[in-house]
N, C-alpha and C positions, 0 to 999 in steps of 0.2 A: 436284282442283287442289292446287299444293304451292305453299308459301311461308316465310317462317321467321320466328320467336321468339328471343329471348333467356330468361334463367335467370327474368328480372322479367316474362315474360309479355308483352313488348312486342312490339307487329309490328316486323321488320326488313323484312320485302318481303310484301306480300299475295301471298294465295294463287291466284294468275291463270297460275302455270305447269303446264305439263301433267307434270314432271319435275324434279328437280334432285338434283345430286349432294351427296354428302357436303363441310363444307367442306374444303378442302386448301392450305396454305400461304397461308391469308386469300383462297381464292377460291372459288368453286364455278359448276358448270357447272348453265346452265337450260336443258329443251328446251319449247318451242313450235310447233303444228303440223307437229309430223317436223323441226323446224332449231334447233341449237346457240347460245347464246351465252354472254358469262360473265357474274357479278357481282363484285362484294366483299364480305364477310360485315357491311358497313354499309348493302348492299339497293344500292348505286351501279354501274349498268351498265356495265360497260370496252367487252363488243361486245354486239352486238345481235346475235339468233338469225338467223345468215348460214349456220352450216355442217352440212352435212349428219351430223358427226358430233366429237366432241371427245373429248378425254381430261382425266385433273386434269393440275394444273400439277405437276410434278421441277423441282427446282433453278432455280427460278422462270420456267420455258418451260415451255409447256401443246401436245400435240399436236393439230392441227387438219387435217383435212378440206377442202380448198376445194370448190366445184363442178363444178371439175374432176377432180376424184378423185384430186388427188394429195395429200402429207402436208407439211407443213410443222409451223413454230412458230411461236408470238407469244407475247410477254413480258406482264408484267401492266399493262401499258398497253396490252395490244388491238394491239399495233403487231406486222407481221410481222418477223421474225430471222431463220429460214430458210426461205428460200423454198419453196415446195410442190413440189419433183420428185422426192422419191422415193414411189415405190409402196409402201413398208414401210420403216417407223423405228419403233424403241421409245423410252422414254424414257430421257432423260441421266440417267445415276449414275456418280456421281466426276467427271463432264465428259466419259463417253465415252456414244456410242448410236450400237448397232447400225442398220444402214439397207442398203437392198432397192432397186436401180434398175430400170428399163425398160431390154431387153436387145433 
């Protein structure tokens, strides 16, 4: 089980996750039971493990997975920005990303 520390040894999030990523831009992704969610590098949950699968956050939009298998973004408030239809999107650099539709 993973969880994290600061430099003083202090818990930030106990160690009850099966996963988490590196932090990135003050966030970092947790998995639990096979699903996705995020935190904040102060241990504060933005989403709960909803998605089958996530990316770190570019230019402060994180890519997500919904249920339905398509890709969208949410912002660091957990809130979605683009909606989940394309089948393939990379991540925003410069403000451009590439993206993959259903043909």
């Amino acid at each position: 089980m993973w969880g994290i520390i600061n430099v003083k040894e202090e818990i930030i999030a106990e160690p009850i996750y099966d996963m988490l990523y590196r932090p990135r831009e003050g966030m970092l992704a947790f998995g639990i039971d096979d699903l996705w969610g995020f935190m904040d590098t102060k241990g504060n949950i933005i989403t709960k493990a909803i998605f089958p699968l996530v990316w770190d956050y570019h230019e402060g939009l994180a890519r997500v997975v919904y249920p339905e298998k398509a890709i969208g973004f949410i912002d660091k408030k957990g809130e979605l920005v683009i909606p989940p239809y394309f089948y393939e999107i990379k991540d925003y650099y410069e403000g451009l990303a590439r993206v993959q539709i259903y043909r």
